[in-house]
C-alpha positions in Angstrom: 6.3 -67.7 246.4 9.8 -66.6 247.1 11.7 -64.3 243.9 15.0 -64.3 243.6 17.3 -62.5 240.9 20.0 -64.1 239.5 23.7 -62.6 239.1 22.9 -62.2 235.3 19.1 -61.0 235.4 20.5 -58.4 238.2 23.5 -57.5 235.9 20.4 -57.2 232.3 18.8 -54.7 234.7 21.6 -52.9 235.3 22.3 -52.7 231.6 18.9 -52.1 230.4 18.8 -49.2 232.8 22.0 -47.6 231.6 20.9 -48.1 227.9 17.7 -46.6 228.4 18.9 -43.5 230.4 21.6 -42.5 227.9 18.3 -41.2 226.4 16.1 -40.5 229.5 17.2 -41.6 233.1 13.6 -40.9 234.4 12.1 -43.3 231.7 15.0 -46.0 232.4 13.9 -45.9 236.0 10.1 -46.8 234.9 11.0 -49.4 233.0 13.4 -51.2 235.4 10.6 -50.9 238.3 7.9 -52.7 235.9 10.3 -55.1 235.2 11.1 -55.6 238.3 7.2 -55.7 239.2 6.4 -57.9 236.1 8.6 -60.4 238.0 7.1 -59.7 241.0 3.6 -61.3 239.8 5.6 -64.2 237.7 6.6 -65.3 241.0 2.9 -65.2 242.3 1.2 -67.1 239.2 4.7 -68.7 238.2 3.2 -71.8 236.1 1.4 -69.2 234.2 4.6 -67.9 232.1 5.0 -69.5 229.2 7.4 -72.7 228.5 10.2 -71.0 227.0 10.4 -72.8 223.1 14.2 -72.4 223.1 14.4 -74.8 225.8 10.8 -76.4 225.9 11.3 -77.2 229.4 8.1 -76.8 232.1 10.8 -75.5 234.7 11.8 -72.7 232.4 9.1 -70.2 231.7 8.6 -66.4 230.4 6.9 -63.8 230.9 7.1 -60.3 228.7 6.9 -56.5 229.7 6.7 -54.8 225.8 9.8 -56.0 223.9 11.5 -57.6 226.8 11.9 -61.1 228.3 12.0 -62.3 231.4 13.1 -65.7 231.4 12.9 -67.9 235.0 13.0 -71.4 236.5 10.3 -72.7 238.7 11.5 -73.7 242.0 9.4 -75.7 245.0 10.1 -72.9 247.0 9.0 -69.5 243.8 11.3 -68.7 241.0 14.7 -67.7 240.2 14.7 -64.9 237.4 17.6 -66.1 234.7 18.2 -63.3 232.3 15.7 -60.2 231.0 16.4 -59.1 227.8 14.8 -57.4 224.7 13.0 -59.9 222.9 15.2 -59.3 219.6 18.0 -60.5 220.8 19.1 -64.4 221.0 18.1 -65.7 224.2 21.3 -67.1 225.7 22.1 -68.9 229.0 
């Protein structure tokens, strides 16, 4: 199944990364690639995620990677990442 990445998941990544590397850019660069490869294998097993209870819709799933989110909608065609964020936070689209 096809992956695409939203404007705003692309943008969390970006932000994520630059939060994380204030600290250590080697350890925001892992983190962003197993994000990026957690979403990898939602998009293989994509009914798998789990219905996302804000929403408790069966087109918008979640997977995690530690603290973090990754929220996506189930297409015909694979999935469309939403937003990724640390799990703390409201989720907001």
């Amino acid at each position: 199944m096809k992956l695409r990445w939203s404007e705003r998941s692309v943008n969390d990544l970006i932000a994520i990364h630059k939060y994380i590397a204030q600290n250590n850019p080697q350890t925001a660069e892992k983190w962003v690639a197993k994000l990026r490869q957690r979403a990898r294998s939602a998009a293989a097993t994509a009914s798998a995620g789990r219905i996302v209870p804000e929403f408790n819709q069966k087109d918008i799933r979640e997977v995690f990677l530690g603290n973090y989110r990754i929220v996506y909608r189930v297409r015909d065609d694979g999935i469309l990442i939403l937003t990724v964020f640390e799990g703390h936070q409201l989720l907001r689209l």
